[in-house]
C-alpha positions as CSV (number, residue, x, y, z in Angstrom):
1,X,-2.3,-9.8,-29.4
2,X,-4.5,-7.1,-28.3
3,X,-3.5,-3.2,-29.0
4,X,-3.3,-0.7,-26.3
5,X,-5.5,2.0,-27.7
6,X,-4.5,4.2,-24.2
7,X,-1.4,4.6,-21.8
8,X,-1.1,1.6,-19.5
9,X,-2.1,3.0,-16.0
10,X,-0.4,6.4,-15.7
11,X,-0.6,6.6,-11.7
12,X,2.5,5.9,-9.3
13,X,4.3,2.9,-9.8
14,X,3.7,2.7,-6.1
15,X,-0.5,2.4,-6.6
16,X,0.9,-0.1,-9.7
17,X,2.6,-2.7,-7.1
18,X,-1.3,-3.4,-5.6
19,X,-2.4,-4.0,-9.1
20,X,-0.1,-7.1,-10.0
21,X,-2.9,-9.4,-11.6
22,X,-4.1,-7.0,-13.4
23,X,-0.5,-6.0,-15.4
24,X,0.2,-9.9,-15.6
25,X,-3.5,-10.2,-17.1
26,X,-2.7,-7.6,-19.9
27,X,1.2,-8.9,-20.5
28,X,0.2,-9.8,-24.0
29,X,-1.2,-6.5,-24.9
30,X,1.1,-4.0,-27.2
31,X,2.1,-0.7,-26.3
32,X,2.5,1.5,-29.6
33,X,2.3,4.9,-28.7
34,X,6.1,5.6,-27.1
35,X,8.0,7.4,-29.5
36,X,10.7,5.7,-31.3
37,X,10.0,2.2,-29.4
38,X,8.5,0.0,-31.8
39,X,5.4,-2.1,-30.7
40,X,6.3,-3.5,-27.3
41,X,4.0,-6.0,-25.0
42,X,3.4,-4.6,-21.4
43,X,5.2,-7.4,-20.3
44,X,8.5,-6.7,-21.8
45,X,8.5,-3.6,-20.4
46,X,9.8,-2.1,-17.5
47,X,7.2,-2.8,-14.2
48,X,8.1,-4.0,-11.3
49,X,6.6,-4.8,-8.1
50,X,9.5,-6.4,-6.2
51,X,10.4,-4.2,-3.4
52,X,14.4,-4.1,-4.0
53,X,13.8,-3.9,-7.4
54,X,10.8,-1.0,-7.2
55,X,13.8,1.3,-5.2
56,X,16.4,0.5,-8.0
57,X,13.0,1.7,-11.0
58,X,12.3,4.6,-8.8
59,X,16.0,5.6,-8.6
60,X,16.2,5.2,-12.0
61,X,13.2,7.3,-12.9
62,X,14.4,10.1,-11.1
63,X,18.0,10.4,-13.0
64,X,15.7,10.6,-16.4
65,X,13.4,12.7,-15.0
66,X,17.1,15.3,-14.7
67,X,18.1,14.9,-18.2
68,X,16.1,17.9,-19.5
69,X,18.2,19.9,-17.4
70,X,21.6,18.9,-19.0
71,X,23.9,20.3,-21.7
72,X,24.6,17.3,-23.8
73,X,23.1,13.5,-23.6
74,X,25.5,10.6,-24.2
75,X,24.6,7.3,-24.6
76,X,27.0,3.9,-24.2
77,X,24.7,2.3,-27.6
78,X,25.6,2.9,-31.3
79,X,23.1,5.4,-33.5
80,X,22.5,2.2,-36.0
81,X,21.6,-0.2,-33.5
82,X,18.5,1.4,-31.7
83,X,18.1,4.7,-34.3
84,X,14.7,5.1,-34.2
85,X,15.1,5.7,-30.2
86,X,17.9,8.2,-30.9
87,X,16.0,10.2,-33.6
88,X,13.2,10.3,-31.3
89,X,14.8,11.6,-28.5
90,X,16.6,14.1,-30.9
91,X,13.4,16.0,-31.7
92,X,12.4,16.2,-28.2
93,X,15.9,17.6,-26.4
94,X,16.9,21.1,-27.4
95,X,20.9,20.0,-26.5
96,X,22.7,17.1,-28.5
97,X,22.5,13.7,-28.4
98,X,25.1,11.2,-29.0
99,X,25.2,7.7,-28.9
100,X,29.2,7.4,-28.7
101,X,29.0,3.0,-28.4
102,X,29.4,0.2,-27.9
103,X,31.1,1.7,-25.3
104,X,33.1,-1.5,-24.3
105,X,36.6,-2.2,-23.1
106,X,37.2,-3.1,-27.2
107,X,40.7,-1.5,-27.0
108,X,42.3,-4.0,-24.6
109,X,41.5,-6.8,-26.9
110,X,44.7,-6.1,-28.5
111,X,46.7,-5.7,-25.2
112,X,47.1,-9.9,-24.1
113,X,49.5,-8.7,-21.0
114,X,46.3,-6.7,-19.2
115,X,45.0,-9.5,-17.6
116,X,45.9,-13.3,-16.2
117,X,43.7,-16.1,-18.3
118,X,44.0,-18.3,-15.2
119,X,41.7,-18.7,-12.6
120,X,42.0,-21.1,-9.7
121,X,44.8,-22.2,-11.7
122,X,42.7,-23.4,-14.7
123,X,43.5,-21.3,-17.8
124,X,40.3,-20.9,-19.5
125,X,42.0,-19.9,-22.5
126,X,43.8,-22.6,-22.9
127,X,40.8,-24.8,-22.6
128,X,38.8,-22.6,-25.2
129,X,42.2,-23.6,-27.7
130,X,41.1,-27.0,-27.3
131,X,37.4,-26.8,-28.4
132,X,36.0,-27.0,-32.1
133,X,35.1,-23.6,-33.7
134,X,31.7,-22.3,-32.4
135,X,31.2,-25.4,-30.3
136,X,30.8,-23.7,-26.3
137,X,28.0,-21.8,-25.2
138,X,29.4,-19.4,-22.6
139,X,27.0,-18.8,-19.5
140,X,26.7,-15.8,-17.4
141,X,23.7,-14.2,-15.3
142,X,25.6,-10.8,-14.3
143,X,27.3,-9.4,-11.3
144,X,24.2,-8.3,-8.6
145,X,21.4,-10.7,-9.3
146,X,20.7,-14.5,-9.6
147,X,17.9,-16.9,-10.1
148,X,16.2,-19.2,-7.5
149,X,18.2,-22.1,-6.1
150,X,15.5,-24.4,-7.7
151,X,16.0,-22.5,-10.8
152,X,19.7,-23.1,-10.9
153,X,19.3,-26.0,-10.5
154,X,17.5,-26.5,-13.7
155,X,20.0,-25.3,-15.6
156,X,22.3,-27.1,-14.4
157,X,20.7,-30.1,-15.5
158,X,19.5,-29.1,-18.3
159,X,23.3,-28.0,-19.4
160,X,24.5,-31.5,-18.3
161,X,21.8,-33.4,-20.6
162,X,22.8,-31.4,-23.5
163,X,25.9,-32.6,-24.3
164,X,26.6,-29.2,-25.2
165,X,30.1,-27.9,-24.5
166,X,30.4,-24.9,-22.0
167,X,32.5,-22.0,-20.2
168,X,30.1,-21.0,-17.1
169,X,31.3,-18.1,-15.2
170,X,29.4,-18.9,-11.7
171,X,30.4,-16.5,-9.0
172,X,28.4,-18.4,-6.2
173,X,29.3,-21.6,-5.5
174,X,31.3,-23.6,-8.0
175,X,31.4,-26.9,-5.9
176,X,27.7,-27.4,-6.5
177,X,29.0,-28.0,-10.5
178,X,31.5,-30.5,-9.2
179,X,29.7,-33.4,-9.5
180,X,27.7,-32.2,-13.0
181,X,30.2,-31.6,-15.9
182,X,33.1,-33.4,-17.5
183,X,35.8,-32.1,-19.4
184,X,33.3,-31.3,-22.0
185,X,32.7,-28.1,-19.5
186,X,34.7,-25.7,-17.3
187,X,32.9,-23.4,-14.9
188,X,35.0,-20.0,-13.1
189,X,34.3,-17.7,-10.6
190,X,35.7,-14.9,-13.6
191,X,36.2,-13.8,-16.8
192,X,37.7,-11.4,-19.2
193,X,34.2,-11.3,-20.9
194,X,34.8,-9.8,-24.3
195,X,37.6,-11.5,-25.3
196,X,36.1,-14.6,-24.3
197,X,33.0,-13.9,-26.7
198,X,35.5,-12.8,-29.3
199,X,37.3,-16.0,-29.0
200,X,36.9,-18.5,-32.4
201,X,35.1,-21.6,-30.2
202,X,32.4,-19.8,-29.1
203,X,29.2,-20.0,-30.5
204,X,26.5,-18.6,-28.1
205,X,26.0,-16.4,-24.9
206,X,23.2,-17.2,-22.3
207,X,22.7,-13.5,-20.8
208,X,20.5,-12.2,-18.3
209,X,20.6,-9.3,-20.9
210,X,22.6,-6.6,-19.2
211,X,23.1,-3.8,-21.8
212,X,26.9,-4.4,-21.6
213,X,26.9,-7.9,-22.0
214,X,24.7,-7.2,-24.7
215,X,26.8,-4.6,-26.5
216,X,29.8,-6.5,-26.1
217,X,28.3,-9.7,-27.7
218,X,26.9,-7.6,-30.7
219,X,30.6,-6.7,-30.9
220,X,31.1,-10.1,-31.1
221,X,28.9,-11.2,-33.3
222,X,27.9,-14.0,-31.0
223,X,23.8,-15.0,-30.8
224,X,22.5,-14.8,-27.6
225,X,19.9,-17.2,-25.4
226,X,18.1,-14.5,-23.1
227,X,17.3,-15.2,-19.8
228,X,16.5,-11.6,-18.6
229,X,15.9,-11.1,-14.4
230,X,14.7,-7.4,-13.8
231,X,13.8,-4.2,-15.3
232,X,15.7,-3.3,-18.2
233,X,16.8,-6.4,-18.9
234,X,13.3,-7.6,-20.2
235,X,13.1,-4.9,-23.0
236,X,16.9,-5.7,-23.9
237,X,15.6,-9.3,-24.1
238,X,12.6,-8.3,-26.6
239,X,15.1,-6.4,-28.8
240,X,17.7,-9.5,-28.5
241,X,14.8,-11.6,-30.0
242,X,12.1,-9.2,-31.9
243,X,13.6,-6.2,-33.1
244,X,17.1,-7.6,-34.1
245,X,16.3,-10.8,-34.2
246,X,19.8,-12.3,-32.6
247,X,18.5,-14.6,-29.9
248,X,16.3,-16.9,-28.6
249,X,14.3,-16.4,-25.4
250,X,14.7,-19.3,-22.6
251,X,12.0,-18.3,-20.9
252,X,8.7,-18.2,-22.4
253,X,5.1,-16.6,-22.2
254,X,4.4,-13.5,-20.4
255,X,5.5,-14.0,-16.2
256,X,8.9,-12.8,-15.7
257,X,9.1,-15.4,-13.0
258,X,8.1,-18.6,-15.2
259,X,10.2,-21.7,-14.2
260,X,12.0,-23.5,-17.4
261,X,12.6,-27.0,-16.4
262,X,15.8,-28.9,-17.2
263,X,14.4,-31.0,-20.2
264,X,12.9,-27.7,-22.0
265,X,16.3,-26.2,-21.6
266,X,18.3,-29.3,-22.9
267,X,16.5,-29.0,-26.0
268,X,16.5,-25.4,-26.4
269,X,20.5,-25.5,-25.8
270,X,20.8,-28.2,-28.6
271,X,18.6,-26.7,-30.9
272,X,20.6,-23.0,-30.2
273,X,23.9,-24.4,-30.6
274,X,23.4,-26.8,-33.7
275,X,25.5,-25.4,-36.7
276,X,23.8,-27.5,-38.7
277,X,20.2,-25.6,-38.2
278,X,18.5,-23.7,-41.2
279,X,17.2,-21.0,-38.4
280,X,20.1,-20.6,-36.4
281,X,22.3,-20.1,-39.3
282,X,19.8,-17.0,-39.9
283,X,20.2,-15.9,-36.5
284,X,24.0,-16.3,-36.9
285,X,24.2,-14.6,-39.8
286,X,22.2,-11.4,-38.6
287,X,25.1,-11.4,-35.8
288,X,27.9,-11.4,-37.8
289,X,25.8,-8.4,-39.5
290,X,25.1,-6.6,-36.6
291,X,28.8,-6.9,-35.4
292,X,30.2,-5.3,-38.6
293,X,28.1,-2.4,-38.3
294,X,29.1,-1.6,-34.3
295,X,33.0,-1.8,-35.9
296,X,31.7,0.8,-38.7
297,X,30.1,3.1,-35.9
298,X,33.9,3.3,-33.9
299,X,35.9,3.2,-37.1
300,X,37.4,5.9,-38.6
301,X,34.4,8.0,-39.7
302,X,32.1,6.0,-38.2
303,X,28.9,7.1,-36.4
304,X,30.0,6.8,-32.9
305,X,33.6,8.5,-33.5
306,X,32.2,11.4,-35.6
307,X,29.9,12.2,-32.3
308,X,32.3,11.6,-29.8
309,X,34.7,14.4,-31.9
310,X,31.2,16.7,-32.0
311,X,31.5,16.1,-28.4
312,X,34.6,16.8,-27.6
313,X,34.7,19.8,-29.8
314,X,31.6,21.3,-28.3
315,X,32.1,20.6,-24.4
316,X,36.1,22.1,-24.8
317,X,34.7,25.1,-26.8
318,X,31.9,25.9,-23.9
319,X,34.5,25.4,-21.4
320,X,36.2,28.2,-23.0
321,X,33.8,30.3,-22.8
């Protein structure tokens, strides 16, 4: 790979959007010079030139572009997951910073009365009872955005020629899955998504990378198949896969939009999800490492509780004031 030696192109991201071949031509090239982001290629960062998408960067740029002018900086992540970020932004802020995460809905795990396990009368719990330890792959893409009819489609096939066993939460259309899985396979418009992860039959997560979803598998200790869409989600894919080394990409090489046909993705899904593999035990084992230390950071004396009491501490004393 080739090194940036300067800043990719520091103009408006609105002069970037006419320069698309250009970024795409350079997608292999790292980025080493943003503090406490370790060496990064351009094209697992940030850059978009989707119109939609552009507003949502632009909107986003502007909230950071406010937090110099706050009193305190919280963040949803734990310190020990992305510290070199934290400490970097530490020595740059002259108010605190505290990463108070995973900032997840961990509590209600112990509450089974807070929700219905049923959907469409199907009781996905129930069904996971049923399935060997670590056996189903559970599948969801988010809330807001989706992949290509064509796309889907792939997966779909792809999941069917697996064999593998799966939980597919598919708030589109589920009749389009009629006709594709057996009872090997149960696809639901919704899920309480934490305690599924937590629950003993699962063994993977294909995510589109949200930061939630991704916190709440660490939490889980589940590996994850990334299938990032936009923006952020394409750096919290190369962490995922690079810097913690908990996942596998399904998409591969350097276009966001690359197509992964049905028979690369049946392999990939076997290969993930075979207990049995020398890598994948690695990648499982890093998990179940990375899980224990989010627990430490909201544990008595842990990272995350110790700033939220810092936090709570300071903010009601300035309040007094």
């Amino acid at each position: 790979m080739r090194r940036g030696r300067s800043p990719v192109d520091r103009s408006s991201f609105g002069e970037r959007r006419c320069s698309v071949s250009p970024i795409l031509e350079r997608g292999d090239e790292l980025v080493e010079y943003i503090p406490g982001v370790s060496a990064t290629r351009i094209a697992d960062l940030p850059i978009t030139t989707h119109g939609d998408y552009l507003k949502a960067l632009h909107r986003a740029l502007e909230c950071v572009s406010l937090v110099s002018k706050g009193q305190y900086l919280l963040f949803t992540t734990f310190h020990e997951l992305q510290a070199q970020a934290i400490d970097a932004l530490k020595a740059n802020f002259p108010f605190p910073v505290y990463p108070i995460g995973p900032a997840i809905p961990y509590l209600e795990l112990e509450n089974n009365s807070s929700i219905t396990n049923a959907n469409n009368g199907v009781n996905y719990f129930q069904w996971l009872d049923c399935q060997p330890p670590s056996s189903v792959l559970y599948i969801s893409m988010g809330s807001f955005l989706s992949v290509s009819n064509a796309q889907m489609d792939e997966i779909v096939g792809g999941m069917r020629d697996s064999g593998v066993r799966c939980l597919w939460v598919s708030r589109g259309e589920i009749g389009r899955f009629n006709d594709v899985f057996d009872d090997m396979s149960l696809v639901v418009p919704w899920c309480d998504q934490l305690k599924v992860l937590c629950h003993s039959s699962i063994g993977g997560f294909w995510t589109h990378c949200g930061l939630n979803s991704t916190l709440e598998a660490i939490f889980a200790g589940v590996p994850m198949l990334t299938f990032p869409i936009v923006v952020d989600q394409i750096l919290n894919c190369k962490q995922i896969v690079e810097d913690w080394k908990i996942g596998w990409r399904v998409k591969k090489g350097v276009a966001a939009g690359n197509f992964v046909t049905r028979g690369d993705i049946s392999e990939l899904v076997r290969r993930f999800m075979d207990q049995k593999s020398e890598e994948g035990n690695e990648m499982r084992k890093r998990a179940k490492e990375l899980q224990e230390t989010s627990r430490q950071a909201i544990a008595k004396g842990g990272s995350s509780e110790t700033n939220l009491d810092a936090f709570i501490r300071n903010i009601s004393r300035d309040h007094s004031h």
